[in-house]
Each structure stands twice: as structure tokens, then as C-alpha cells.
N, C-alpha and C positions, 0 to 999 in steps of 0.2 A: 069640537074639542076632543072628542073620542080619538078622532083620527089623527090628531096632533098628537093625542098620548101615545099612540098605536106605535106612531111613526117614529115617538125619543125612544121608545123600549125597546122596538127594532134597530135603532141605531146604537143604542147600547150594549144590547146582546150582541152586534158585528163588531164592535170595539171591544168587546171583553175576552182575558186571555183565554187562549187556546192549548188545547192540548198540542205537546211537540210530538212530530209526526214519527213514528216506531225508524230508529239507525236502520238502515239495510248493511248485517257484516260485511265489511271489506272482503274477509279470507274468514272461512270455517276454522272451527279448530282443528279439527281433522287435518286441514289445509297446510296450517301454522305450523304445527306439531311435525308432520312432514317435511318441511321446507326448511324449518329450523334444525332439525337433524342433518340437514343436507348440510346446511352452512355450517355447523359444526363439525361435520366430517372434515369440511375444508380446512376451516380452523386447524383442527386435530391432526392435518398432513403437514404443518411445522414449518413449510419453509417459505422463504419471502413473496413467494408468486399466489400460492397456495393462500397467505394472507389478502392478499390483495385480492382476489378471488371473492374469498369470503365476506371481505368486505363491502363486496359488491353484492351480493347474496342478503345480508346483512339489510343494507339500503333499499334494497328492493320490499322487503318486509316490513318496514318500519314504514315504508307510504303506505302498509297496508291493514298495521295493526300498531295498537300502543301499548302491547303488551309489554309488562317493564322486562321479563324476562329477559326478553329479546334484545330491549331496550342496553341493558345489563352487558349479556353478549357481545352483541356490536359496540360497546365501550371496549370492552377489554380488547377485542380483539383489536381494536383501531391502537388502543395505547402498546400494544404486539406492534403493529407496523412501523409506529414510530421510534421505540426501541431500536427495531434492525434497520432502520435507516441509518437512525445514529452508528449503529455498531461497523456496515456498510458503508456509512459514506455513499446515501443515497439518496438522490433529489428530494425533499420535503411533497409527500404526496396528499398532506393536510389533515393527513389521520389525527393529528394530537390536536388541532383544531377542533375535529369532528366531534372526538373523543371527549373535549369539554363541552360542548354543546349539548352532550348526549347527556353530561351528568346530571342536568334538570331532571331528567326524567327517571333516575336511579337514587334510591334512598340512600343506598352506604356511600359514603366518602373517601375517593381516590386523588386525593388531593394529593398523598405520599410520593405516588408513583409520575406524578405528572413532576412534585419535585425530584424524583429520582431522576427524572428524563433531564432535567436541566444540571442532575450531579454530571451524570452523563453524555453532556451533549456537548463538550467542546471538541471540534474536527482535530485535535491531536491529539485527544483521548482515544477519541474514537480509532485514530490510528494505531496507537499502543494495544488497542483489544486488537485490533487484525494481528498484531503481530504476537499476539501471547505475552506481551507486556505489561499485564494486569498491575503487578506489585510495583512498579516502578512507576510512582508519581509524586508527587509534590507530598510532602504531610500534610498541608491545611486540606488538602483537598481529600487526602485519604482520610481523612477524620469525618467529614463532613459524609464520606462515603459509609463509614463502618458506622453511626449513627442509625443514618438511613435503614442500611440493612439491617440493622438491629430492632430497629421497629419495623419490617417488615416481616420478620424472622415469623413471625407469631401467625400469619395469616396467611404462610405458602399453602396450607394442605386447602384453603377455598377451591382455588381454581389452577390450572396450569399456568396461566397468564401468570398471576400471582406469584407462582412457584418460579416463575421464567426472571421475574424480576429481581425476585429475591436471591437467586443463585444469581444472578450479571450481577447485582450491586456487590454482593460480599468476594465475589470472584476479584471485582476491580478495587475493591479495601484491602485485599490480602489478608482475609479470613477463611485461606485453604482449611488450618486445621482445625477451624468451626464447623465450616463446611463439610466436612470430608464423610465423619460418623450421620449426617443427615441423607446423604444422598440417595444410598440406596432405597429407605423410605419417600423420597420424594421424588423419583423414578418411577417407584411403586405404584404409588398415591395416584399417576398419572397417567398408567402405563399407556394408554391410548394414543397418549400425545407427543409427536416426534420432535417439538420445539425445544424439550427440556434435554434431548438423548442430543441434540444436535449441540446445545449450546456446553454440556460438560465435555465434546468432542472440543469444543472453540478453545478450550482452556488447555494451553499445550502439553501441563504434565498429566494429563488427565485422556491424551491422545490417543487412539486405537485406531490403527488401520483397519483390522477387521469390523469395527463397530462403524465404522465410516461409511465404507462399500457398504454395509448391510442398512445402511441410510438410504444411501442413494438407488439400492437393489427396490425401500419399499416406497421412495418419493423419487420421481426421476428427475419433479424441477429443483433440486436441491442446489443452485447454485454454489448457496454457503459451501453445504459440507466438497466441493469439488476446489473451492478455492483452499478448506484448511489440508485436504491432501495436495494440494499443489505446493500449498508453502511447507508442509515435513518436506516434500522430493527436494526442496531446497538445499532445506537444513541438513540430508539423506547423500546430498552433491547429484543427486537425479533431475538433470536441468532437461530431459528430455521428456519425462515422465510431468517435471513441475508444469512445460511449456503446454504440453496437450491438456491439464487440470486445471490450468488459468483460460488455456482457451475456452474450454467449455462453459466454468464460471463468467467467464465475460459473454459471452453467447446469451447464457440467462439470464444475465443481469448487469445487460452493457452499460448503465447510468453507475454502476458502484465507483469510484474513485479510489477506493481501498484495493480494487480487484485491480482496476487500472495502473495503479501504481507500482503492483508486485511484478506485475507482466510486464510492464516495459524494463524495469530490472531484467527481467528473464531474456526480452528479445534484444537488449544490451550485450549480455553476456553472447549472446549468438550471432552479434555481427550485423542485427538487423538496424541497424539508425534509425533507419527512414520509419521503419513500423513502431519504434519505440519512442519516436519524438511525438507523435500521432498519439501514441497511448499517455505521454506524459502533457501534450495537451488535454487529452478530455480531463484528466487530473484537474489542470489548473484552471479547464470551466467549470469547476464545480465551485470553484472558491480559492484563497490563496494559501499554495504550499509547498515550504520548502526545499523540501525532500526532491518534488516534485520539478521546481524549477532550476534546480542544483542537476538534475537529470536532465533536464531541457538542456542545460549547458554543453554537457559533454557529449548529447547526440548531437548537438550544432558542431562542436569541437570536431567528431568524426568525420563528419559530413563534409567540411572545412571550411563550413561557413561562419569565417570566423569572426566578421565584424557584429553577427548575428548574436554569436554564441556568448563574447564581448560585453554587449547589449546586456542580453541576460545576468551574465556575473556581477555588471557594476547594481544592479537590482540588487541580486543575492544580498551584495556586500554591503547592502543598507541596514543587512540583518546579521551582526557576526559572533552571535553569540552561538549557533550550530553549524558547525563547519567550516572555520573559517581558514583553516589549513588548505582544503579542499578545493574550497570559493577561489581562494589567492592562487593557488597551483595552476588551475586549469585557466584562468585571465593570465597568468604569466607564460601559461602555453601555447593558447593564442596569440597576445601578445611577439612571441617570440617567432611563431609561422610568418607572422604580419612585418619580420624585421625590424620591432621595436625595442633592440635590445637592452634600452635606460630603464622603460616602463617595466619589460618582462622582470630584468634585476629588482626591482621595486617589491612587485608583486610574490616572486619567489621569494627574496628574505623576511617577507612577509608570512609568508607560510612557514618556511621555517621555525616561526615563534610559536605557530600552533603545532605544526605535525615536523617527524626529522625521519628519512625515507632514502633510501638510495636515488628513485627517481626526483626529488624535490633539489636534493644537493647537485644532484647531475643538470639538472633544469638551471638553476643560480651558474653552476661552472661555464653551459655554454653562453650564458649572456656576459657573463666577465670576461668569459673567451672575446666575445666578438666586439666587446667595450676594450680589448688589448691590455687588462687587469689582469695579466697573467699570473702574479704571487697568489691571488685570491681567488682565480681561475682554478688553481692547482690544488689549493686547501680544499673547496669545493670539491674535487673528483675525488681526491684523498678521502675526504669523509663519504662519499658515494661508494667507494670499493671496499672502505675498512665495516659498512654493512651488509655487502653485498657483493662477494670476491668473482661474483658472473657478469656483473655491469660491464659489458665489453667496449659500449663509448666512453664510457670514464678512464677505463683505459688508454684506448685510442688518443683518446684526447690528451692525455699523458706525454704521451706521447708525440704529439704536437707540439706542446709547451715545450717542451724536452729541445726538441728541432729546434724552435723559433730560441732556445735558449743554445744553440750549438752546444749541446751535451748529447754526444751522438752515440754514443755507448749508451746513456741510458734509456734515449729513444730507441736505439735497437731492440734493445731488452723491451720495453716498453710494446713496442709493435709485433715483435713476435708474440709477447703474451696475448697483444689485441686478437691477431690471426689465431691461435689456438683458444681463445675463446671465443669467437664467431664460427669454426668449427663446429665447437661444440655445442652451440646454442642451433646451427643452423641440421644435424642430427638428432636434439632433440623435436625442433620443430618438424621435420619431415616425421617424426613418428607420431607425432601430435595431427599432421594433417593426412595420414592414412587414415588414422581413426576415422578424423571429420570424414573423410571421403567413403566411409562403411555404410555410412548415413544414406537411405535412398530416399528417404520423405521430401526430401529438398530442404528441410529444417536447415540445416550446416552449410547451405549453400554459402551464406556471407562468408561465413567464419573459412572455408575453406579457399573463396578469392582473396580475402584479409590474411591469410597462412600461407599462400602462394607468395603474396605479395611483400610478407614478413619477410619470406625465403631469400627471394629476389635482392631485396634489399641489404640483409646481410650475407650474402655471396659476393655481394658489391663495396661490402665494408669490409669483408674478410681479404679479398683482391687487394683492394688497396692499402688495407694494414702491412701486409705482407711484402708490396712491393716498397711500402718506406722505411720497412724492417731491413728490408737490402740496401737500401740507398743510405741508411742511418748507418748501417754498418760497415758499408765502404767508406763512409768519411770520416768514420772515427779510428779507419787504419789509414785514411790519407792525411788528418791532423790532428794524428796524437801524439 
């Protein structure tokens, strides 16, 4: 019996709890304290790489401590990242995910700014910030924004984060002159932090070229700020200066569609097609837009791929509440390459209802021309020159009608004016393409085979103006 008793006591004392065995720390504090300095230096370098960085820094610490500090940090900074996605027009790299998953383990409540992100987060807002068009939105939506920033108003001086947020939201409400008298103190508040110096750079009347460079002199992955001097060089008419400042910004930050969008503008303006339809797709893998595939149109248009280009427009024109002047011009120009000249008519007096242009009138006259609509043909180029007295085909084409109407007197007239303005557009052009030709980078390459080409062409309009200018004018002395 002893040894049966012996035996339950012993089985009871191994079944009874136990002390838990002493944590062995992950990371010293010492460790911590270190490490976390580090990632907030990252942090504190402001720009979107820089973020992402630290994010990673961030992660690595939290498998290794549950310190909420830290915990705290790597929130904000993730709710950082997903800010300048939205503002960028940057693939979703999960930070605002992250971000709320983190808040379990943070006592304050960032619920505000998660809704900020969502005042925020529609892709053509986000586009109107790239472009310094903060004040131009919708009213319900500026309300809902000036709100926001108003209850955030109270809680800038916490943290940078904090301050970051609050300056985007009141920026995008149009609460400059709220703004304005705080700033200096919340620059102050933060001086460490190059997110807040970069983001009053973002806001175009609040621009400084020297505060810029002195951005990018103390972060060199500043993407951002290399895109907001790219688009001043714009606004500046410095497309040589804007092209190398986009290029770089795309460089560090080839996923933006805000960056990609400004550049293929840029490489438009310079003749490049082929590199600018390239940049207005990665645009339009990010999601769908606009702007963007209105762009896609008219490098296919260059290009003269025009069944392609065609394609695109009748898409646009699913949407014509932006652009539809535009949309309808460049399908009635294609169109009109293609020989269609019923459709191309269509489509140009279609744009006429939205936009009135010397090119748009001139476009409608030669499809009336080639439809043999010549009374309407004629009104057409008339209104082409009465905006635009250097239209030298509305002209010309005057001049046609003139002939095909045997009024040879005033096709004479008519064609001589054509030749003495193809003169003179074919003198401006050659000093336009000297310039391009100054160019040794090869930038101007296109623009300078496109300005040959221009030449060529009216040298070959100007010839033949001139010799129906003589032939008009002997037969209106052989039957007058």
C-alpha cells in the first residue's frame, strides 16, 4: 500500500504545474536601441526608397522584439509609404495592410489617417497632386478633405508622419491660408525630417528651386523631388532640362505612373513616339487612364499606325466627358490618312462642338474637299485662316476650290499667297531646326528628322503653289 501511495504522489507531483522556463531576449536593449536609431535615420531621409528601406529595418525588429515603441514606428512609417504611393501613383506595396495589422499592438488610434489615405486615394487625385492641382476638386470631396485636416490639425507636432499627413490633407482641401502661418513651426518641430521639406516643395506655389537641389544635395534617392524640378522645367519651357529630371526620377522610381506620364509628354514634345508610347503604356499597366491613353493615340497617330491608333480612340470615346474635342480630331485624322473621308467628316464636326482651332477647321475642309462639298469645303478653310492668317493649306486649298470653280483671278491670288506663306513658314522652320541641330546629346535627334521632313514637305507645297499661281493666272488673261 505504501508503494501505491508512493507511486500516486509521484505521479502527481509530474503532473503538477511547472514553472515557465526564464524567455532568452531576442535582441538586448542595447541592441534595439541601436538598430532602431538606424531605422529611423532611414525614416528621417524622407524619400520613397528611403521609406521602403526602413520598412525593411522596421520588420526585421519586430521578429525580434514586441517592443510597442517600435511597434508604433514601423506603423507610421508604413502609413508614409502608402501616402506616396497614392501621391506617386505607385504599385500597392502592402504598407497600409501592414500598417493595420500593426495597430493591435499600438494603443493610440490611427484610424484618421488610414481614412485620410482613402480621402486620398483616388488615381486622379493622385494625379492632380503630381501636378500642383491641389485646389481644383470636386466640393463634396474638398469637404470631406478640409474635415479630415481639421481633426488632424491638433496632432502634427507628435511625430513627422503625423505632420506629413496633415500638411497633404490641408494642402489637397485648399487650406493654404491656414496652412501657411503654421509651417514654419512644423518644419521646425521636425527639422531632422526631409519628408515634410520635400512635401511643401510638392505644392507648386510654395516651390524653390534652391530648396530642391539642397534636397536632393542631402538624399540622392529623392526621386520625388527630381520629378517636381522636372515639371517647373516644363512650366520654365525648359524641355531639355525637364527631359534629363524625369529621366532620373524614372530611374529611381520606374513603377510611378505619375513620373511616366509627365515623360512621355516630354518625349512627345521631342519627336520620340516610339519611346513615349512605351512610357504611356507602363501608365496604362498601372490601371486605367485617360490622359494616358489619349497619349497612346497620338504616338500611334505619329507612328502611322493608324488602324492601331483608331482602336485606341474609339475606347477613349467611351469616355467623353474629358477631351472629347481632342478624342474626335485625332480619329478624324487618322481616319482621314486611311482615306475615309465620310467617317473623318463625322468625327471632325464632332470636335468642332467641343474645341474650334485652325487645325480642326482645316481637318473638316479637306474631308469636304475630298467628299467634292466644296461651298462647305470653303467655309471651312475660311474659318481656318480667319484664326490663323499662317495656315498655309487652308490657303492652298482656297485656292483649289477657286480652280475647280474657274475663278482664276482669285485662285491666282489665292496661290500666290499660298507660296509666300510656305516661304515663310519653310524660314522659320530652318531656324527652328538649326537650333535642334546645336543639340549634341542626340536628345533632338527625332525632332530634327521630323523638321527636315517638315521642310521637305513644304518646299514641295510651296513649288507647287506657285506653279498654279502661274497657270491660275494665265487663264484668267486667256478667259476673262
Amino acid at each position: 500500500m505504501r508503494s501505491v501511495a508512493f507511486l500516486t504522489l509521484a505521479a502527481s507531483l509530474a503532473c503538477g504545474p511547472r514553472n515557465p522556463p526564464l524567455a532568452t531576449p531576442r535582441i538586448s536593449s542595447e541592441q534595439l536601441a541601436r538598430q532602431l536609431a538606424e531605422a529611423d535615420r532611414l525614416a528621417s531621409r524622407g524619400c520613397y526608397l528611403c521609406l521602403k528601406e526602413a520598412a525593411g529595418a522596421y520588420v526585421a525588429l519586430l521578429a525580434l522584439s514586441d517592443d510597442p515603441v517600435l511597434a508604433k514606428k514601423a506603423l507610421e512609417n508604413n502609413l508614409m509609404l502608402a501616402l506616396r504611393e497614392i501621391e506617386l501613383r505607385l504599385p500597392d506595396s502592402g504598407a497600409r495592410e501592414a500598417a493595420e495589422q500593426l495597430q493591435v499592438k499600438v494603443s493610440s488610434s490611427y484610424a484618421r489617417y488610414v481614412e485620410a489615405l482613402d480621402a486620398l486615394g483616388d488615381p486622379a487625385d493622385a494625379s492632380q497632386y503630381v501636378r500642383g492641382d491641389q485646389l481644383y476638386v470636386p466640393a463634396e470631396r474638398r469637404a470631406v478633405r478640409r474635415r479630415i485636416a481639421t481633426e488632424l490639425e491638433k496632432e502634427w507636432p507628435a511625430s513627422a508622419m503625423k505632420a506629413y499627413f496633415y500638411l497633404a490633407m490641408a494642402l489637397n482641401a485648399g487650406m493654404v491660408a491656414e496652412l501657411k502661418p503654421q509651417l514654419d513651426a512644423m518644419l521646425g518641430t521636425h527639422s531632422e525630417d526631409l519628408s515634410l521639406k520635400y512635401r511643401t516643395q510638392a505644392f507648386l506655389p510654395l516651390f524653390s528651386m534652391e530648396a530642391s537641389r539642397d534636397l536632393i544635395g542631402q538624399e540622392t534617392g529623392f526621386g520625388e523631388v527630381h520629378f517636381l524640378i522636372g515639371q517647373r522645367a516644363i512650366l520654365n519651357g525648359n524641355l531639355g532640362s525637364a527631359y534629363r529630371e524625369l529621366s532620373r526620377a524614372h530611374e529611381l522610381l520606374a513603377d510611378s505612373a505619375s513620373i511616366s506620364l509627365v515623360l512621355a509628354n516630354v518625349l512627345m514634345s521631342y519627336a520620340r513616339f516610339a519611346d513615349a508610347l512605351a512610357a504611356f503604356d507602363r501608365v496604362l499597366s498601372a490601371g486605367p487612364d485617360d490622359a494616358a491613353l489619349l497619349g497612346r493615340a497620338r504616338a500611334l497617330s505619329y507612328l502611322r499606325r493608324h488602324d492601331e491608333a483608331i482602336a485606341v480612340l474609339d475606347e477613349t470615346l467611351k469616355e467623353i466627358q474629358s477631351n472629347p474635342g481632342e478624342k474626335y480630331y485625332w480619329r478624324a485624322w487618322n481616319r482621314l490618312q486611311k482615306g475615309e473621308s465620310q467617317a473623318a467628316y463625322e468625327d471632325a464636326t464632332s470636335a468642332l462642338k467641343a474645341m474650334r482651332n485652325n487645325q480642326v477647321y482645316n481637318l473638316a475642309g479637306m474631308a469636304t474637299f475630298n467628299l467634292n462639298r466644296l461651298a462647305e469645303s470653303r467655309e471651312y478653310f475660311e474659318n481656318a485662316l480667319s484664326i490663323n492668317r499662317a495656315d498655309c493649306d487652308s490657303e492652298r486649298y482656297l485656292g483649289q476650290i477657286d480652280s475647280v470653280e474657274r475663278s482664276w483671278k482669285s485662285a491666282s491670288g489665292r496661290f500666290t499667297q499660298a507660296a509666300a506663306c510656305y516661304d515663310a513658314a519653310i524660314d522659320r522652320m530652318r531656324g527652328e531646326l538649326a537650333e535642334y541641330e546645336q543639340d549634341i546629346t542626340g536628345l533632338s535627334n527625332g525632332l530634327i528628322a521630323a523638321k527636315r521632313a517638315e521642310i521637305k514637305d513644304a518646299e514641295a507645297l510651296r513649288a507647287n503653289a506657285a506653279s498654279n499661281a502661274a497657270v491660275a493666272s494665265k487663264n484668267a488673261g486667256t478667259f476673262k
